[in-house]
C-alpha positions as CSV (number, residue, x, y, z in Angstrom):
1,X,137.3,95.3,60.1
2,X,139.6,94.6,63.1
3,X,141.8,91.6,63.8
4,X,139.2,88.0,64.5
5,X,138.4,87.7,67.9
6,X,139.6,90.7,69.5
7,X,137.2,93.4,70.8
8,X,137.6,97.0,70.0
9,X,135.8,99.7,71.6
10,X,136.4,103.5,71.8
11,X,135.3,107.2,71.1
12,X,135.9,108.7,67.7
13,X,135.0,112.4,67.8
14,X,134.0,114.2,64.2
15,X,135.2,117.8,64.4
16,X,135.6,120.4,61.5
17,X,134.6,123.9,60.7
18,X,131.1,124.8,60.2
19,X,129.4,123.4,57.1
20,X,131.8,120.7,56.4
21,X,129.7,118.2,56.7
22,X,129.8,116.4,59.9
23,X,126.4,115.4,61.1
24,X,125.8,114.4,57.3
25,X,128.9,112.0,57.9
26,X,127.6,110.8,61.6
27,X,124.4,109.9,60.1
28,X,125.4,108.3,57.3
29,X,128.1,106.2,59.5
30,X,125.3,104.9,61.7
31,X,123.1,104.3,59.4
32,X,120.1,106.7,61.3
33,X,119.1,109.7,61.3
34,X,120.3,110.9,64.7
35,X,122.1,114.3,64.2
36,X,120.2,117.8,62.7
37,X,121.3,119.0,59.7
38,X,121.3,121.8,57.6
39,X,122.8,124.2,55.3
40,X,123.2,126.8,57.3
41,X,126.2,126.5,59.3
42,X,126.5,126.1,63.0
43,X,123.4,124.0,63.3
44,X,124.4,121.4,65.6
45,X,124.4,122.9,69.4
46,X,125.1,119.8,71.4
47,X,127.0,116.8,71.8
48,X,125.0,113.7,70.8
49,X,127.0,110.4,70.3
50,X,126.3,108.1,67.3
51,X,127.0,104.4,67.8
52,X,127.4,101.5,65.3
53,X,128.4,97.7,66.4
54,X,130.6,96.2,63.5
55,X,131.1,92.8,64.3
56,X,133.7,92.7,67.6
57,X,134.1,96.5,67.2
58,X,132.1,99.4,67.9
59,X,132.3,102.7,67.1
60,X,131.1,105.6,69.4
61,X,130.9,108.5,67.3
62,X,131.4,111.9,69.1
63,X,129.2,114.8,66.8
64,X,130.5,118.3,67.7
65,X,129.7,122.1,67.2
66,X,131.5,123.8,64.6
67,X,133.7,125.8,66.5
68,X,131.6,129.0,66.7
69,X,133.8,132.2,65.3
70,X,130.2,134.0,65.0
71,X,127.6,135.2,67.1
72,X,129.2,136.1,70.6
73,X,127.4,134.9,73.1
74,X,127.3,132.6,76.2
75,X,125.7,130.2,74.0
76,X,128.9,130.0,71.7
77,X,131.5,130.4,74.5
78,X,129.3,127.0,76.0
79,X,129.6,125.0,72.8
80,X,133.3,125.6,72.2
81,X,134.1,124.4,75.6
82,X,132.1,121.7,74.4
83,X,134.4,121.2,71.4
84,X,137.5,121.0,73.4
85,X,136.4,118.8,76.4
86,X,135.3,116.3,73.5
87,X,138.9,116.3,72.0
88,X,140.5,115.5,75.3
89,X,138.7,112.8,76.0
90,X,138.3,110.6,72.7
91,X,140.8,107.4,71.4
92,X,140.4,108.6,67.4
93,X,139.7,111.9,66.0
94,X,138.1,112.5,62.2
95,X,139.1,115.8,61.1
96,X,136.2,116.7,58.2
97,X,137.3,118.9,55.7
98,X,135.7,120.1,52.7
99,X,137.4,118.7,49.5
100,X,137.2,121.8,47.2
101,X,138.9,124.1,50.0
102,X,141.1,124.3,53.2
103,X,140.4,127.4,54.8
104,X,141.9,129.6,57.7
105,X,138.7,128.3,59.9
106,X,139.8,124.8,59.2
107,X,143.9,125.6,60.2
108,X,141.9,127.0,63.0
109,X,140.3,124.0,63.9
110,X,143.2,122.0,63.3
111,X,145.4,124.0,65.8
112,X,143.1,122.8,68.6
113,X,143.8,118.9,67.7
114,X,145.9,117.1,70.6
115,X,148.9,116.3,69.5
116,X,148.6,112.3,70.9
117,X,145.6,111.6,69.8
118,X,145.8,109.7,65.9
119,X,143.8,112.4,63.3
120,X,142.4,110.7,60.3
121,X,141.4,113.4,57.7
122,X,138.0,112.7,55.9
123,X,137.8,115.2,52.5
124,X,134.3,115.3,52.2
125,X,132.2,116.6,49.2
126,X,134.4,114.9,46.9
127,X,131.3,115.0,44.3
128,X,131.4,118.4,44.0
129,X,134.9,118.5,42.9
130,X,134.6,119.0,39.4
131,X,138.4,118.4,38.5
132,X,139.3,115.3,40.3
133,X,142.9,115.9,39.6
134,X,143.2,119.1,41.5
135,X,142.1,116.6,44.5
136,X,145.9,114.9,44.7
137,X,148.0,118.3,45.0
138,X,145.4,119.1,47.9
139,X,145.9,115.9,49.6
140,X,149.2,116.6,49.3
141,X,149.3,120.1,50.6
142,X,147.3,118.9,53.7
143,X,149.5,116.1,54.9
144,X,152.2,118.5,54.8
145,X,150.5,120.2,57.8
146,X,150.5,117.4,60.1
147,X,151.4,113.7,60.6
148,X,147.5,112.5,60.2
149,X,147.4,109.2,60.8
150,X,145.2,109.1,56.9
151,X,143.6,110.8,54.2
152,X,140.8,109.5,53.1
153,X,138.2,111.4,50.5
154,X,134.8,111.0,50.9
155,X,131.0,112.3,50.1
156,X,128.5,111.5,53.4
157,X,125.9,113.1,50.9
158,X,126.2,110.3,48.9
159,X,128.0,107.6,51.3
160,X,131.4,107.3,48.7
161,X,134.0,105.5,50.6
162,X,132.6,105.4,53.8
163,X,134.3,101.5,54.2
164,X,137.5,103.2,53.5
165,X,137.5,105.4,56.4
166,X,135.6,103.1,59.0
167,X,138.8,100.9,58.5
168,X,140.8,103.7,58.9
169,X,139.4,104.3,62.0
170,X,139.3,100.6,63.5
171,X,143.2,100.5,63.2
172,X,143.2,102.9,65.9
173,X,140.7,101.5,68.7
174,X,141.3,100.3,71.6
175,X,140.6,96.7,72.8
176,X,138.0,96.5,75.1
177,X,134.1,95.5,75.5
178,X,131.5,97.0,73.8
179,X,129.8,99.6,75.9
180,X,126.4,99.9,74.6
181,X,124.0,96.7,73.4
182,X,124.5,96.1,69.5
183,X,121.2,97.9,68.1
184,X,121.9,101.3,70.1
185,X,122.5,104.1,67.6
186,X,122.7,107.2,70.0
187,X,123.1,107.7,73.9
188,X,120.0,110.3,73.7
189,X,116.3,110.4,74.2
190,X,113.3,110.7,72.4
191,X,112.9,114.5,74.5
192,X,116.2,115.3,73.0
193,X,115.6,114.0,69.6
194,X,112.8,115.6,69.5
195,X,113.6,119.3,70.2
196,X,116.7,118.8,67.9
197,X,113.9,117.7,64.9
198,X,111.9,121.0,65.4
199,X,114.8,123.1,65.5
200,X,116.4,121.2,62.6
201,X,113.1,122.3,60.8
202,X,113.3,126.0,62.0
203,X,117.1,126.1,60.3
204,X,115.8,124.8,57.1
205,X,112.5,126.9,56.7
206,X,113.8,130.4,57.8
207,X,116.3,132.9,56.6
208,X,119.7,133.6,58.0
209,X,118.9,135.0,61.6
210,X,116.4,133.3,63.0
211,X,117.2,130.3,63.6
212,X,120.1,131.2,65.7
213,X,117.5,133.0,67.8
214,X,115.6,130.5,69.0
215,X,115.8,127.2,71.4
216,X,113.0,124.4,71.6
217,X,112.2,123.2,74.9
218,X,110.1,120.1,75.5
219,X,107.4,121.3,77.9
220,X,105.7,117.4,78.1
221,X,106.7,114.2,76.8
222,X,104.2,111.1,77.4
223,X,103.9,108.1,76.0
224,X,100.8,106.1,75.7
225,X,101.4,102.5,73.9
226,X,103.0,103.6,70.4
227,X,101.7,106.8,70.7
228,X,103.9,110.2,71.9
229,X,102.0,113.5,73.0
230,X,104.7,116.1,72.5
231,X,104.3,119.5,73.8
232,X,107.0,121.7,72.8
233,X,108.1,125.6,73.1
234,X,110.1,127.2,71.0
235,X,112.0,130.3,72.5
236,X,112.9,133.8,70.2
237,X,114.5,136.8,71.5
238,X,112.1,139.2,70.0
239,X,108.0,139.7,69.1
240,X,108.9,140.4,65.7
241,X,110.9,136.9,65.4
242,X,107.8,135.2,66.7
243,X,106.0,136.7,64.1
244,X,108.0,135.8,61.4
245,X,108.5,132.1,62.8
246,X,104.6,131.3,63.1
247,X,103.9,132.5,59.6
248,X,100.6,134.6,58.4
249,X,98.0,132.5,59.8
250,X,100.6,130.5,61.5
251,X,101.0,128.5,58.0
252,X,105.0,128.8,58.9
253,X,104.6,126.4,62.4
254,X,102.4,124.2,61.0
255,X,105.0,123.4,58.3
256,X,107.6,123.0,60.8
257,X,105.6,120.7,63.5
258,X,104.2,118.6,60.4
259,X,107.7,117.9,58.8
260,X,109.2,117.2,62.6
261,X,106.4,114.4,63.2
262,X,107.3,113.1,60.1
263,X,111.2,112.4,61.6
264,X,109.7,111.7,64.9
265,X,107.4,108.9,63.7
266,X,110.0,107.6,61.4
267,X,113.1,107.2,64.1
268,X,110.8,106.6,67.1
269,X,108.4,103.6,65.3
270,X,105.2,104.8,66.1
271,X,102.1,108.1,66.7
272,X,103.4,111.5,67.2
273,X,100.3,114.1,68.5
274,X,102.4,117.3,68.3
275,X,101.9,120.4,70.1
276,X,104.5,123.7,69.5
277,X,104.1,126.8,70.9
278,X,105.9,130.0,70.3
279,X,106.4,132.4,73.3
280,X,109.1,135.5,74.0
281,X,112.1,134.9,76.3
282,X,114.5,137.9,75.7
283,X,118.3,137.3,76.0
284,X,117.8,133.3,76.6
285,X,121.4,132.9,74.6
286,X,122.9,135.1,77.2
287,X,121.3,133.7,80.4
288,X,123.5,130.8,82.2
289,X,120.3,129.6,83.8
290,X,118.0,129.4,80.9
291,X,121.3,127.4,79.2
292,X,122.2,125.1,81.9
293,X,118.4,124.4,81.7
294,X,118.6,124.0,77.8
295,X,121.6,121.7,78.5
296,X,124.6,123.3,77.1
């Protein structure tokens, strides 16, 4: 994948409107489940690197927020600040766009790309396209917009081509050592990983509001042998979202902490006991305390 013998090491940040795609493609270029996904867009809140050892090369992906056009709040002023302080300090960036369509959010996101840093283009979704031949005049039509440094379709649904743009991406390392040991997959914790599986379960089980009104703090974390007790809250703005995210005889939470144990056991290798609460903290998304304590 890169030239015998020489090391390459360096920071390749995935970036892209919401819904594109990207924590689908981060996962499936590491191999693990590391990164929460969804349908709905604007799922992913934080930073949370990815890392895969290839040989005398790694890779350390960088998954970002979608840049956030909805829901004004400190929240979403935090994680685009987040965007951009990830784009200045990477070696590659891979600009995910959806195959069927480039949008105004896209040109959006495109206009915040440094101008130094080499931009490969991953079309994702390409399974979706139902008339392959309307992909080439959209290649084209891209690559008029910038000098990328490649084009490369792809479906992280289905992992399509995903060789294709891994060597795309080695071309532009940089030589150095590798900085994390060869079976690291992600720079976070189990706490992390585990209040990003609950809330990835929240996403999928509730409508269109909700989700973006909560936050999952991990209230205790031990570990006993292969066995993790996990106590965890998870924070709405109102009552009547607490109702609704419990369930009629709290049927709804019960879902959601059984389905999150089931990720939690799988990445982590052993016992989850799992303990989620639900409790009212009004105007958390707007409060730099409660989000500096959150970690955004």
């Amino acid at each position: 994948m890169t030239d015998a013998g020489v090391a390459r090491c360096g920071h390749v940040a995935i970036v892209g409107r919401p819904s594109v795609g990207k924590s689908t493609l981060l996962n499936a270029l590491v191999g693990a489940r590391i990164s929460i996904t969804s349908r709905k867009p604007q799922t992913t809140r934080h930073r949370i690197f990815g890392i895969r050892t290839d040989g005398n090369a790694q890779f350390i992906f960088v998954d970002t927020p979608g840049f956030q056009t909805q829901h004004a709040s400190k929240l979403n002023e935090r994680l685009n600040h987040a965007v951009r302080e990830a784009l200045a300090d990477v070696d590659v960036i891979v600009f995910v766009v959806d195959a069927a369509r480039f949008t105004a959010a896209d040109r959006a996101v495109m206009a915040l790309l440094p101008e130094r840093t080499p931009v490969i283009v991953a079309l994702n979704k390409i399974d979706a396209v139902k008339d392959k031949r309307a992909l080439l005049p959209r290649i084209g039509d891209i690559a008029a917009l910038r000098d990328f440094a490649a084009l490369v379709p792809i479906s992280a649904g289905r992992g399509s081509d995903l060789p294709a743009l891994m060597r795309a991406i080695a071309l532009h390392l940089p030589e150095g050592p590798a900085l994390y040991d060869d079976d690291e997959v992600t720079d976070r914790d189990e706490r992390f990983l585990a209040a990003e599986f609950i809330r990835e379960k929240i996403f999928r089980q509730l409508g269109d509001e909700i989700p973006y009104s909560t936050a999952v703090v991990i209230e205790g974390f031990e570990q006993d042998g292969d066995l993790r007790r996990i106590r965890a809250e998870v924070l709405v703005d109102k009552s009547s979202q607490r109702a609704i995210l419990i369930g009629e005889g709290g049927a709804r939470m019960k879902a959601i902490a059984s389905q999150a144990r089931g990720d939690m056991e799988t990445l982590f290798g052993g016992r989850v006991y799992l303990d989620v609460w639900v409790r009212v903290k009004s105007g958390w998304s707007d409060s730099d305390a409660m989000l500096t304590r959150l970690g955004y």
